[in-house]
GUBASE-574296 format. One record per residue (C-alpha): residue in three letters; residue number from 0; x, y, z. Coordinates in nm, 3 decimals. Example, Ala and Ser with C-alpha at 12.3 -4.5 7.8 and 13.67 -1.06 7.14 Angstrom:
2
SITE  residu  num        u        v        w
SITE     ALA    0    1.230   -0.450    0.780
SITE     SER    1    1.367   -0.106    0.714
//
This chain:
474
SITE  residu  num        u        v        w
SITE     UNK    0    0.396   -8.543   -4.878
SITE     UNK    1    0.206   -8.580   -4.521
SITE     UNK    2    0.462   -8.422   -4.351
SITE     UNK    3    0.445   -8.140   -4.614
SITE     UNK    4    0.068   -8.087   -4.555
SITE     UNK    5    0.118   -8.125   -4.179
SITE     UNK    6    0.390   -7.780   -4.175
SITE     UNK    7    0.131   -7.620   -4.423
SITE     UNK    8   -0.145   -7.657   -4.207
SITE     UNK    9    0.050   -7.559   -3.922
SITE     UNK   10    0.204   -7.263   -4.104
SITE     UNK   11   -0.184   -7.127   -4.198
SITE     UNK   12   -0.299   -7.171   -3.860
SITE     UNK   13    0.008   -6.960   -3.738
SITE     UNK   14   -0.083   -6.713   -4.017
SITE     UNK   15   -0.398   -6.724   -3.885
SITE     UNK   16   -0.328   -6.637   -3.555
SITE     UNK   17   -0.103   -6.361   -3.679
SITE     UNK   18   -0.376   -6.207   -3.834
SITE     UNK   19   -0.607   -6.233   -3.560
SITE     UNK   20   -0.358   -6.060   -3.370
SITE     UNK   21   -0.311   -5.791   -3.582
SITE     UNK   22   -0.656   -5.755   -3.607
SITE     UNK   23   -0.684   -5.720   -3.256
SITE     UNK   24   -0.387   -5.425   -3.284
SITE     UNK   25   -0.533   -5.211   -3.530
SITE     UNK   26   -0.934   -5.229   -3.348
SITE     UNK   27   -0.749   -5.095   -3.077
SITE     UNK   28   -0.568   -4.844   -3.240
SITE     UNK   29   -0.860   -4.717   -3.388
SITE     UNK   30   -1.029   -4.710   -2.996
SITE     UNK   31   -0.744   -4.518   -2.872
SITE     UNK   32   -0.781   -4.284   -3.162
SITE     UNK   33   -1.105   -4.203   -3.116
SITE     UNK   34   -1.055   -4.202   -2.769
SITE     UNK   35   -0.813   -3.942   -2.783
SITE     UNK   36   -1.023   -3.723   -3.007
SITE     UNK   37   -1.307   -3.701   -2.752
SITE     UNK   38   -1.047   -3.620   -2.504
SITE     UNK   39   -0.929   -3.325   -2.709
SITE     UNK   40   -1.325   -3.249   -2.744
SITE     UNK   41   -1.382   -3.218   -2.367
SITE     UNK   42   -1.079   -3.067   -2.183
SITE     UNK   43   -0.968   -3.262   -1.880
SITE     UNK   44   -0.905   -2.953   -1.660
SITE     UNK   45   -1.147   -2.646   -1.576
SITE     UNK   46   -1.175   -2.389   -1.843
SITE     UNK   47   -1.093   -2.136   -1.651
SITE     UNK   48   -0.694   -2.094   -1.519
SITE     UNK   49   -0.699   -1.793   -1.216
SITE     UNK   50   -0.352   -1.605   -1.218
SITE     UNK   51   -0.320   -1.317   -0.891
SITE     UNK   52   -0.075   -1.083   -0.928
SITE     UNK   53    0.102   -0.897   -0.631
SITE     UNK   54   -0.170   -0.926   -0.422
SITE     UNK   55   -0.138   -0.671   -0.154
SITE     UNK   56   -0.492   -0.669   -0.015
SITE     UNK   57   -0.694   -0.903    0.131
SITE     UNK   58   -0.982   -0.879   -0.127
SITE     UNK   59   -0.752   -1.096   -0.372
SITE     UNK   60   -0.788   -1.374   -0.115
SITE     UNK   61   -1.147   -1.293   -0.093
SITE     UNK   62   -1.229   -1.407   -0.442
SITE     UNK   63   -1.114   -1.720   -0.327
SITE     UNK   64   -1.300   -1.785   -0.010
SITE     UNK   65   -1.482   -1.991   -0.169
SITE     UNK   66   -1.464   -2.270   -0.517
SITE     UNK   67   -1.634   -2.221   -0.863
SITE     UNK   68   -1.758   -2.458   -1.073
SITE     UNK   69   -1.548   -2.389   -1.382
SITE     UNK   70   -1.209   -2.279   -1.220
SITE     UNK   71   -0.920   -2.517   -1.204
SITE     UNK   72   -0.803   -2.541   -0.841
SITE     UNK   73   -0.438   -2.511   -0.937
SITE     UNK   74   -0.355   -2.080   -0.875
SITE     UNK   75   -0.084   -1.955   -1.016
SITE     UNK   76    0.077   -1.637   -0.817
SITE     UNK   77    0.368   -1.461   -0.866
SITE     UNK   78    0.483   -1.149   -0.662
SITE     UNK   79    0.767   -0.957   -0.484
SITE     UNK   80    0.903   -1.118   -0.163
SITE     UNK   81    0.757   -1.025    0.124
SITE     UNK   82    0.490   -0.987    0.360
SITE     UNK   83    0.190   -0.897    0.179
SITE     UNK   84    0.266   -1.273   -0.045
SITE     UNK   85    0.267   -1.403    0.274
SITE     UNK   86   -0.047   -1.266    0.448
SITE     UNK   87   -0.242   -1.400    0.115
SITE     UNK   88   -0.125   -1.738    0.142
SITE     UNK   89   -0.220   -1.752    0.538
SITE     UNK   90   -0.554   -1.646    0.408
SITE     UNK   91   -0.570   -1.882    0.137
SITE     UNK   92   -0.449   -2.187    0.399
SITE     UNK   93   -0.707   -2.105    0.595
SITE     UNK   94   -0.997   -2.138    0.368
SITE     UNK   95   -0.861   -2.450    0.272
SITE     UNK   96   -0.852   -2.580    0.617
SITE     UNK   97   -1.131   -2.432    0.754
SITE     UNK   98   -1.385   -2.666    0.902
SITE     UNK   99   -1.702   -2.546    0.748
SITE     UNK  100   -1.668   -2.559    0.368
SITE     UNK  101   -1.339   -2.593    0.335
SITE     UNK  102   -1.161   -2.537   -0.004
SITE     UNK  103   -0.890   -2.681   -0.213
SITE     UNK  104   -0.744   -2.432   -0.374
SITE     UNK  105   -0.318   -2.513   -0.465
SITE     UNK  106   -0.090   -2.192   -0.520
SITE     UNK  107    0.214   -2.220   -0.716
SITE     UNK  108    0.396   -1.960   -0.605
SITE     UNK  109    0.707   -1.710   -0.751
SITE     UNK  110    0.859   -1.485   -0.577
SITE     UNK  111    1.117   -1.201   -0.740
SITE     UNK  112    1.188   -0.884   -0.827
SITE     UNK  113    1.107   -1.018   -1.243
SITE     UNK  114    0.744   -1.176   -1.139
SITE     UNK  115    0.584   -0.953   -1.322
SITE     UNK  116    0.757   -1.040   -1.662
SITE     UNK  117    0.737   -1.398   -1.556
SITE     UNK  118    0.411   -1.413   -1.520
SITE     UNK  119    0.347   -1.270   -1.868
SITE     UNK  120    0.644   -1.478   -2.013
SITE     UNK  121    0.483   -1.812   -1.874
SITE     UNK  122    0.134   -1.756   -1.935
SITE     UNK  123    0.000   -1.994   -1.657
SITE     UNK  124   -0.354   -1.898   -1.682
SITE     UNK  125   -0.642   -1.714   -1.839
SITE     UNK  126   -0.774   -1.443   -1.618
SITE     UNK  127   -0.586   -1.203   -1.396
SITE     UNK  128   -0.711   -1.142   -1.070
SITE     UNK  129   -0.566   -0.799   -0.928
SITE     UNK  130   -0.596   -0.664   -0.578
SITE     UNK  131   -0.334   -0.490   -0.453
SITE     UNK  132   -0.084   -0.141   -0.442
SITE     UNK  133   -0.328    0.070   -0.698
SITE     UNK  134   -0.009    0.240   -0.784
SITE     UNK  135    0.038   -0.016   -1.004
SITE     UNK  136   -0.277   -0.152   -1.074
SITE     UNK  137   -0.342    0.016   -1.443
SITE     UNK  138   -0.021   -0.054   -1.546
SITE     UNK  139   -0.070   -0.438   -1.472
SITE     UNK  140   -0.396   -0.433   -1.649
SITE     UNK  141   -0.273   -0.286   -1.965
SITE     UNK  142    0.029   -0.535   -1.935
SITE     UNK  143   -0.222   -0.846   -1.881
SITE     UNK  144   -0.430   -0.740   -2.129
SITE     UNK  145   -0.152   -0.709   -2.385
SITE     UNK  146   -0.060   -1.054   -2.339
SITE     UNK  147   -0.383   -1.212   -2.396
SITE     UNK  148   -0.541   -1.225   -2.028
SITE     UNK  149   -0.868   -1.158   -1.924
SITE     UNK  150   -0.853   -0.899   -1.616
SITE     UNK  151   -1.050   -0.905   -1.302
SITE     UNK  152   -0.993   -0.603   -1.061
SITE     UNK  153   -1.016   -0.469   -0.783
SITE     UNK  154   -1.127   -0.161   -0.709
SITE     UNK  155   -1.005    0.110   -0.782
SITE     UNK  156   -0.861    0.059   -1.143
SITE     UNK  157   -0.705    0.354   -1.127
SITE     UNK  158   -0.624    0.676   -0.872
SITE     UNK  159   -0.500    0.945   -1.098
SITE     UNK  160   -0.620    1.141   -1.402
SITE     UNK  161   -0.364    0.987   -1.557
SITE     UNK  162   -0.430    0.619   -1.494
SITE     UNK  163   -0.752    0.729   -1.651
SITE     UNK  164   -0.604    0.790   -1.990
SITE     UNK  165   -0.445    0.470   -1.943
SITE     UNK  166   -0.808    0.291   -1.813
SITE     UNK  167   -0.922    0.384   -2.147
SITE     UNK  168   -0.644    0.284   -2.354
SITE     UNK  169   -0.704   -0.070   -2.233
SITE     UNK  170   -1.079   -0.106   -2.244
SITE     UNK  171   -1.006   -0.027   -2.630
SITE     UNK  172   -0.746   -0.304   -2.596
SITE     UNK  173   -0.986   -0.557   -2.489
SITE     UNK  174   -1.225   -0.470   -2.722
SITE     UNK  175   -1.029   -0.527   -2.987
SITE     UNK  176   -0.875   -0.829   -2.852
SITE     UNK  177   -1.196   -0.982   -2.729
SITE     UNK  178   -1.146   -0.980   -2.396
SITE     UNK  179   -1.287   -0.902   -2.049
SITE     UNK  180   -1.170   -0.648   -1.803
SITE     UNK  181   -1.401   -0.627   -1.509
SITE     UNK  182   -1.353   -0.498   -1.173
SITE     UNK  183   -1.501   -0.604   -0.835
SITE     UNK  184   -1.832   -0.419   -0.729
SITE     UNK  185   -1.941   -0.637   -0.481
SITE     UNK  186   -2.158   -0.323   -0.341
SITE     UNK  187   -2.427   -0.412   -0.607
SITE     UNK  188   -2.503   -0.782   -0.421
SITE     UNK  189   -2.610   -0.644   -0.118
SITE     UNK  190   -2.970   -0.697   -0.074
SITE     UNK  191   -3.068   -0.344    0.054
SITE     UNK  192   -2.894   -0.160   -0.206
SITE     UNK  193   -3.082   -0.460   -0.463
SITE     UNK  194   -3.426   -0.370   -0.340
SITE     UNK  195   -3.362    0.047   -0.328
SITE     UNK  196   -3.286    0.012   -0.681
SITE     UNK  197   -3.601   -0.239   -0.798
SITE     UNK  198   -3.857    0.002   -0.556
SITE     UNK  199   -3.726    0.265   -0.688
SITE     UNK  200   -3.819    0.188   -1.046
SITE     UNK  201   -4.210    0.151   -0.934
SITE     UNK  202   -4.365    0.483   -1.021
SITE     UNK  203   -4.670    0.387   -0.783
SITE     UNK  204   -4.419    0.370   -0.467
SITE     UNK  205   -4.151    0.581   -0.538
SITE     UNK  206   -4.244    0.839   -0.818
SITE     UNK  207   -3.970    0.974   -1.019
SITE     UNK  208   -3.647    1.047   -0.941
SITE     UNK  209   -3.599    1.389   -0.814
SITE     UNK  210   -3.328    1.684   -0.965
SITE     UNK  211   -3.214    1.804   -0.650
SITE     UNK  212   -2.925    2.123   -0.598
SITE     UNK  213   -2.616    2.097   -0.507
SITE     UNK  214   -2.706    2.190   -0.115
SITE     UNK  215   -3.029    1.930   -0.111
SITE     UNK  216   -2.908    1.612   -0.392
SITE     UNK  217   -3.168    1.415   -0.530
SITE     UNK  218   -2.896    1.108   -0.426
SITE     UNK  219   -2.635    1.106   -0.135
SITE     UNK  220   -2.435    0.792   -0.037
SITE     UNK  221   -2.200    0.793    0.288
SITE     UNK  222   -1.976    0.505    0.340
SITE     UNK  223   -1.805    0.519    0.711
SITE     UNK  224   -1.501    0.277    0.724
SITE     UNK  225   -1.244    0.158    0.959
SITE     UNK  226   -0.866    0.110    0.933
SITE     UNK  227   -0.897   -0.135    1.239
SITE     UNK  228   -1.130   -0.435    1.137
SITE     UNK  229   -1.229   -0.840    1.157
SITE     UNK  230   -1.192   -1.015    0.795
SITE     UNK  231   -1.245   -1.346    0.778
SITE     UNK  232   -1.255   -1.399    1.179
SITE     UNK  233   -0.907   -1.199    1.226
SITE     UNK  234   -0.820   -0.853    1.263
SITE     UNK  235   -0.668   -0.714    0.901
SITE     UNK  236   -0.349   -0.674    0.880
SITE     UNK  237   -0.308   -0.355    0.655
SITE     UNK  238    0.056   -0.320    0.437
SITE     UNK  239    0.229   -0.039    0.524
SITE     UNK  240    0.172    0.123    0.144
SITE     UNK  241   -0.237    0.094    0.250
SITE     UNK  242   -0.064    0.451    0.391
SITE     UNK  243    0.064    0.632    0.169
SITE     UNK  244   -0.215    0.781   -0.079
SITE     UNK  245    0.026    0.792   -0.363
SITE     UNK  246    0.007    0.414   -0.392
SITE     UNK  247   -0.316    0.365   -0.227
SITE     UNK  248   -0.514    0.582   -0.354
SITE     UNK  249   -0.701    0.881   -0.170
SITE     UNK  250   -1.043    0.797   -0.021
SITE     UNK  251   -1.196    1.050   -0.264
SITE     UNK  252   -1.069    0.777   -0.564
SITE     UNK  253   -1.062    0.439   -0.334
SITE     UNK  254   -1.378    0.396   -0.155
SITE     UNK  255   -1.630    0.629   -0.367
SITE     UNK  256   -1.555    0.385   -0.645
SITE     UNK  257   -1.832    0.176   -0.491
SITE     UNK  258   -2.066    0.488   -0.385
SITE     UNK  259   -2.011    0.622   -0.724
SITE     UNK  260   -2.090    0.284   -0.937
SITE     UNK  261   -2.433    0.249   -0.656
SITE     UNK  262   -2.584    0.584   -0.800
SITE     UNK  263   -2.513    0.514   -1.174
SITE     UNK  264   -2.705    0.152   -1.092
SITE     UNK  265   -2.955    0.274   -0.897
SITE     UNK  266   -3.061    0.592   -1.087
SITE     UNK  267   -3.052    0.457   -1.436
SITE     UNK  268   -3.036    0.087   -1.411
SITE     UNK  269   -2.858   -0.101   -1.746
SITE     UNK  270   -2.839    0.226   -1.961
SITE     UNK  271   -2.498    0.351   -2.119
SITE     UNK  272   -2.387    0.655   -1.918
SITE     UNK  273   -2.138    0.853   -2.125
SITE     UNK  274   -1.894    1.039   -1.926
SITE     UNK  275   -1.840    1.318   -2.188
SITE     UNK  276   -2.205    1.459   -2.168
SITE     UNK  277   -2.384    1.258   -1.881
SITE     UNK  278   -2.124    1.341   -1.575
SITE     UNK  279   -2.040    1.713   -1.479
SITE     UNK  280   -1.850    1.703   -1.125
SITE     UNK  281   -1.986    2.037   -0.893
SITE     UNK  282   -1.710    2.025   -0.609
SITE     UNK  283   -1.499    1.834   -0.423
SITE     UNK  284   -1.294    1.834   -0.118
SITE     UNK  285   -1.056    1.607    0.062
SITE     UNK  286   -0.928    1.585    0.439
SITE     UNK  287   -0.687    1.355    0.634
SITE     UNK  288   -0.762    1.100    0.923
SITE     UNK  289   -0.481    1.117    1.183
SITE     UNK  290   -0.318    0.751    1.272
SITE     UNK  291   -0.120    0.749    1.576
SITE     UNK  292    0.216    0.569    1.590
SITE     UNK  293    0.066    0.281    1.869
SITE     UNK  294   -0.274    0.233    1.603
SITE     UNK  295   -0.005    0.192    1.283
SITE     UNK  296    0.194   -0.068    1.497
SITE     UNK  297   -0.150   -0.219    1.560
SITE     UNK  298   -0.334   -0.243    1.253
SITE     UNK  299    0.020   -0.308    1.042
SITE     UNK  300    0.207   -0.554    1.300
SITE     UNK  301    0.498   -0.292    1.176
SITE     UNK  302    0.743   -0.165    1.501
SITE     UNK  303    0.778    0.160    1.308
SITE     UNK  304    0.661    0.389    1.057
SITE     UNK  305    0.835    0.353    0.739
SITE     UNK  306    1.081    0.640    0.593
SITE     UNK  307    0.873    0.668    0.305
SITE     UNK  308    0.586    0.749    0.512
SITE     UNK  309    0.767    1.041    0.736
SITE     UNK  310    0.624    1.299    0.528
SITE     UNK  311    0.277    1.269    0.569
SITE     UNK  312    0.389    1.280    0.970
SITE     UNK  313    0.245    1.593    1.121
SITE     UNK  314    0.460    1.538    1.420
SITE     UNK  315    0.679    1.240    1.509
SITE     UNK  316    0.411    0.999    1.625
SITE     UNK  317    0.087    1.078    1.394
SITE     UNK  318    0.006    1.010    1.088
SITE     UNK  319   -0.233    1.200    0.867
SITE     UNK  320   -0.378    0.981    0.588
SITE     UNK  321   -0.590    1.140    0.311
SITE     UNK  322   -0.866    0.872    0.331
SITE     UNK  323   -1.133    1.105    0.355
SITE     UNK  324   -1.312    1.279    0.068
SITE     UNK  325   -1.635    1.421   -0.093
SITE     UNK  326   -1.793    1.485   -0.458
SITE     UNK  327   -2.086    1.644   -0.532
SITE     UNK  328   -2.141    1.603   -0.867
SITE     UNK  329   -2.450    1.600   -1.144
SITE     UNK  330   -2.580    1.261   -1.317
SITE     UNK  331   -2.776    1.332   -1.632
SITE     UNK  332   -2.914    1.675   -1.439
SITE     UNK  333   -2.934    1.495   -1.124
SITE     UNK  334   -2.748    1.651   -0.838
SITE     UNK  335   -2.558    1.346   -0.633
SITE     UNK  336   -2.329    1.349   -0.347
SITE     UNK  337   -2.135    1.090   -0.224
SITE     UNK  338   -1.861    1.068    0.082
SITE     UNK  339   -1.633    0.793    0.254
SITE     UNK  340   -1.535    0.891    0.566
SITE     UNK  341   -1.206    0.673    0.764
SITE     UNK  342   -1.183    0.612    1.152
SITE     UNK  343   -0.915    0.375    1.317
SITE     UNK  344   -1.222    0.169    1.481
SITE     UNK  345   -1.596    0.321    1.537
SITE     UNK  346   -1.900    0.218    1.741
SITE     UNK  347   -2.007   -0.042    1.501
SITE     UNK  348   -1.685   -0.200    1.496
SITE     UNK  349   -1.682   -0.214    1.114
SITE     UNK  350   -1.818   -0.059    0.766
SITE     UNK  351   -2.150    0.111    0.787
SITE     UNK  352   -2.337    0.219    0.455
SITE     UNK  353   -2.560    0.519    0.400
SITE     UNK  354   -2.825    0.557    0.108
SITE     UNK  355   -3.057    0.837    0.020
SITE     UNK  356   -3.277    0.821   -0.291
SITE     UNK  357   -3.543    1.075   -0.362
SITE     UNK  358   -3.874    1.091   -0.539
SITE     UNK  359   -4.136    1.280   -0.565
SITE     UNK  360   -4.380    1.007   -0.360
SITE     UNK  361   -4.112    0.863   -0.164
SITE     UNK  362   -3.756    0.872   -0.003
SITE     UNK  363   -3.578    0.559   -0.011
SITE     UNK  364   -3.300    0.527    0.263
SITE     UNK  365   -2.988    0.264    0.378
SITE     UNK  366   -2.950    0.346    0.717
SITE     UNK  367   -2.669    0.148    0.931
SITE     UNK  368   -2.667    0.308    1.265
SITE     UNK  369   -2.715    0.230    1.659
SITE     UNK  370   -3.087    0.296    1.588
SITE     UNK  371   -3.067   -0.031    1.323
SITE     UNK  372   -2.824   -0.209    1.564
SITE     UNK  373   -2.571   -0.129    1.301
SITE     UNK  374   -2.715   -0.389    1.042
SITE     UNK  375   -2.839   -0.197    0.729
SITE     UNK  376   -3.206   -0.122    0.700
SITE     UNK  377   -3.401   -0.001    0.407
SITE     UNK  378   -3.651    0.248    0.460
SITE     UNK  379   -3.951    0.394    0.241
SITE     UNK  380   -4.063    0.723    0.379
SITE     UNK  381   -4.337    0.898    0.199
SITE     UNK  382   -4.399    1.234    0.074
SITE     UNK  383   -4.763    1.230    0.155
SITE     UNK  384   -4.868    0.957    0.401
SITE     UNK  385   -5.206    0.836    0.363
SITE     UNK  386   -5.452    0.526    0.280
SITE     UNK  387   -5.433    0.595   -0.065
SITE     UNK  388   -5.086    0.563   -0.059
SITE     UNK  389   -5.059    0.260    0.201
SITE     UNK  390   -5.325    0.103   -0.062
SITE     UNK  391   -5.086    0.156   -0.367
SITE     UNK  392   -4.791    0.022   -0.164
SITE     UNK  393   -4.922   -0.265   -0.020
SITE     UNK  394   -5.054   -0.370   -0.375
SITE     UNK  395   -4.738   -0.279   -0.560
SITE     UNK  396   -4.490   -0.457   -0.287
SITE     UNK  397   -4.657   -0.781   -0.394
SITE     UNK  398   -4.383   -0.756   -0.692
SITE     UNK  399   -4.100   -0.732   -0.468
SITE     UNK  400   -4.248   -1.000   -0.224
SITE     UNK  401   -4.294   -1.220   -0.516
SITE     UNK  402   -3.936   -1.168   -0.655
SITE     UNK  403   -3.771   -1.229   -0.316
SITE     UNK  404   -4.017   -1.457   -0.104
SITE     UNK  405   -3.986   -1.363    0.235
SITE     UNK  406   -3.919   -0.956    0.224
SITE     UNK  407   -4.185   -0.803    0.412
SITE     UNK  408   -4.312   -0.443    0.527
SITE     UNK  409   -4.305   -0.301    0.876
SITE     UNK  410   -4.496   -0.032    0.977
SITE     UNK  411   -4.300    0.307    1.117
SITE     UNK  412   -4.323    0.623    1.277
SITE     UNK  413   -4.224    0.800    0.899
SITE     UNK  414   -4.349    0.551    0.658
SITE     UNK  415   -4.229    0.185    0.620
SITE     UNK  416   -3.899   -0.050    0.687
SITE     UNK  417   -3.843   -0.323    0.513
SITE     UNK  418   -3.790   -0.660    0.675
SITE     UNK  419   -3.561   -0.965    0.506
SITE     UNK  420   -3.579   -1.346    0.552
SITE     UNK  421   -3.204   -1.427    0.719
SITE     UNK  422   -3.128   -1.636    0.373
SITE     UNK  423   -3.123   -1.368    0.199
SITE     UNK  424   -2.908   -1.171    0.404
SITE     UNK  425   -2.542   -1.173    0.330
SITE     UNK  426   -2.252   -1.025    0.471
SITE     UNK  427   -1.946   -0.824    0.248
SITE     UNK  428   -1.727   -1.111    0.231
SITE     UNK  429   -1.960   -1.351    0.052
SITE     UNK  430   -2.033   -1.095   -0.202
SITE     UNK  431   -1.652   -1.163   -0.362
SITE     UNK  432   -1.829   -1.471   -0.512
SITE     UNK  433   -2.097   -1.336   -0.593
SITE     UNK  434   -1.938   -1.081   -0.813
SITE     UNK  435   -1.691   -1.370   -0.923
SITE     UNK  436   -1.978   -1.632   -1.066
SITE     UNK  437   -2.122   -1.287   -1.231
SITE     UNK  438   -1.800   -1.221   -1.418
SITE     UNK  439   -1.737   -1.575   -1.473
SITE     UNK  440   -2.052   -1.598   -1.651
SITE     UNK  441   -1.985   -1.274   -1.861
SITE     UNK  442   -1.642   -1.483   -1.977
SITE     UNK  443   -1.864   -1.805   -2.066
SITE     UNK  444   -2.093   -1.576   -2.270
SITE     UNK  445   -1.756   -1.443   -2.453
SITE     UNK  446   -1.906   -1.028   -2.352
SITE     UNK  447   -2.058   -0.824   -2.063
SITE     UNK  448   -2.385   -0.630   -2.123
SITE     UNK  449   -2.322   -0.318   -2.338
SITE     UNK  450   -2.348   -0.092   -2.076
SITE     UNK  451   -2.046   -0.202   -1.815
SITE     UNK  452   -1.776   -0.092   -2.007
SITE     UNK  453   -1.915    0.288   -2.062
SITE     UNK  454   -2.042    0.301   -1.697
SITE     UNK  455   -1.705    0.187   -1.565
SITE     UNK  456   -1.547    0.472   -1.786
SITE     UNK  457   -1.782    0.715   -1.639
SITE     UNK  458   -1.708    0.602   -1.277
SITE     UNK  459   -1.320    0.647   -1.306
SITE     UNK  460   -1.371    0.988   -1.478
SITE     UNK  461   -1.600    1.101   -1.185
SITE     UNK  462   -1.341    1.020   -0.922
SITE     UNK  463   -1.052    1.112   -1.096
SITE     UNK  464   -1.194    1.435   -1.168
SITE     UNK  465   -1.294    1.478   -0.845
SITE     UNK  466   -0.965    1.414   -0.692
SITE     UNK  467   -0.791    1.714   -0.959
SITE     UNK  468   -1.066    1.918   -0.815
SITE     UNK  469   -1.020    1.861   -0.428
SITE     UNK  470   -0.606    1.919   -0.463
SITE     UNK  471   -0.654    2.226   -0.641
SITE     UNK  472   -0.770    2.317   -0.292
SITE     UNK  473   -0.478    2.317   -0.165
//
């Protein structure tokens, strides 16, 4: 009988034990399980998953210069062998090892002639980022946004009249699939054209807007650029397709993209422009700059000019590139002109910008010459120059002072310059993440501001149309 009790008491301490294990097991199960859901409640990576695609200029690599908050640092990039894959991942090593700021960026890289299927097949990512032959550009939007990716481009979105029936296709695309497709306007972050556009809605300083004629605009815009240039601390190396307008677009449809989106934001900041009724285009004309065989070799690290390239030869060693173009055009009954003009190098030894705004107190001007030191300088020149005026400027610039701490005014022979503090001066290549936190922000809110889509319509149409009106010049 005692040795009975003795195993039963043994046997209900085991039991006991047991149960105090299993106890144990199931708290923790119940840990791990809630654990788990709150993992599934906060994701462990970034929200947002970049994917570049063929990227045959060096603005794709731009949008990376620098990190963003809510962007995984794992890139996904598929392209064609070759060069131009190559040249982006230099640029991309080099912001990561840079000494100042460095990044962290990792590409995953493919390479073949099916990366465009792959990339849509794999789906490695969430938002497109396109910079590259513009030949191909609309096609890959419409393809991205098919497949459930949010597109950010470049510009130009497209270079033909037809891409344009295309461009509009796929903004109805994304609208109906709730998604973004954005492209890169860095023009709007620079602080000159910023402070044009906010003086030039004070009545008191500027006045109204001007009409203009076609021979004396109310708006004209000149943007002067070089083949031959420093990006990032190096000399660009340009693909040989940069060449060959059919793939790179004329100037008249490339650069204007910028000039073009500047007066529409300028001249009627955050309104809807519709390009069936607000947007008639007056004239336009196009003209070649002439790239000798030793300046391709330069600028493309190429020993020869391609075969596809012979025909735009106009004799065995010069090339004549249709970079150049012009489009004077109306905006809502206001006569605009705007014009991008190409050299192989220049005195200022890079982009300069030109910006005319008229009203009826005041002309507002960009200018980027020898007399500025080739830094861009904004000017407010008045109609009638007098102490009633100086009064109502002085008094009214204490808004734009109080906005951006630091701007001042400086006295000149035709009216006033204005002055900025060095932090708020910027050069082009930090605008790329500027524009980037904007459209990452547009993608938190799930929408962009109702008039971005319309305006970007209206832009496209403007060059495009301009372009079928400058070849019919022929």
């Amino acid at each position: 009988m005692k040795r009975w009790l003795n195993e039963t008491i043994i046997l209900t301490d085991k039991m006991k034990r047991v149960e105090s294990i299993l106890l144990v097991i199931i708290v923790l199960m119940v840990s791990c399980h809630s654990a788990n859901k709150n993992a599934e409640a906060v994701p462990t990576s970034k929200q947002v998953k970049l994917v570049t695609l063929d990227p045959g200029h060096f603005h794709a690599a731009l949008v990376q210069k620098t990190m963003y908050d809510d962007v995984d640092s794992v890139v996904h990039v598929y392209a064609p062998e070759g060069n131009d894959i190559k040249l982006h991942l230099d640029r991309i090593n080099g912001y990561n090892t840079r000494k100042d700021s460095p990044t962290h960026w990792k590409e995953v890289v493919y390479t073949g002639p099916d990366f465009l299927e792959k990339m849509l097949a794999e789906k490695e990512g969430n938002v497109v980022v396109l910079a590259g032959n513009n030949k191909k550009k609309t096609e890959y939007i419409l393809k991205a946004l098919e497949e459930g990716f949010n597109v950010l481009a470049d510009k130009p979105m497209v270079i033909t009249a037809a891409d344009f029936e295309l461009l509009k296709k796929a903004f109805a695309l994304a609208k109906e699939k709730r998604l973004l497709l954005y492209d890169i306007m860095t023009e709007r972050f620079e602080i000159n054209s910023i402070l044009q556009r906010d003086i030039a809605m004070i009545p008191e300083i500027f006045g109204t807007l001007e009409t203009g004629t076609a021979s004396n605009p109310a708006i004209e815009m000149v943007s002067d650029h070089c083949f031959y240039k420093f990006v990032s601390g190096n000399v660009v190396t340009r693909p040989d397709w940069f060449f060959d307008a059919s793939q790179q677009g004329e100037g008249i449809v490339d650069v204007t993209t910028h000039l073009v989106d500047l007066v529409q934001w300028e001249a009627f900041p955050e309104q809807v422009i519709d390009f069936t009724k607000d947007v008639s285009v007056v004239d336009a004309k196009r003209w070649p700059t002439n790239i000798s065989a030793t300046q391709f070799k330069t600028i493309t690290r190429l020993d020869a000019i391609p075969p596809f390239l012979k025909t735009n030869l106009t004799n065995d060693t010069t090339l004549a590139v249709y970079s150049n173009g012009e489009i004077n055009y109306t905006l809502r009954g206001t006569h605009a002109k705007v014009t991008v003009q190409w050299n192989y190098t220049n005195e200022a030894g890079g982009d300069t910008h030109y910006s005319m705004m008229r009203g009826s107190k005041a002309t507002l001007v960009i200018r980027q010459a020898r007399s500025e030191n080739y830094k861009p300088v904004l000017y407010i020149e008045p109609i009638k120059n007098g102490a009633a005026y100086q009064t109502a400027l002085e008094e009214q610039f204490k808004k734009v002072s109080a906005k951006f701490p630091g701007v001042g005014l400086y006295k000149t022979a035709n009216g006033w310059s204005v002055k900025l503090p060095d932090n708020l001066v910027e050069g082009h290549e930090a605008h790329f993440g500027r524009v980037t936190n904007h459209f990452l922000q547009y993608l938190k809110n799930g929408n962009m501001p109702a008039w971005e889509v319309p305006n970007m319509l209206a832009k496209y149409y403007t060059t495009t149309k301009a372009l079928e009106i400058a070849l019919k010049k022929k």
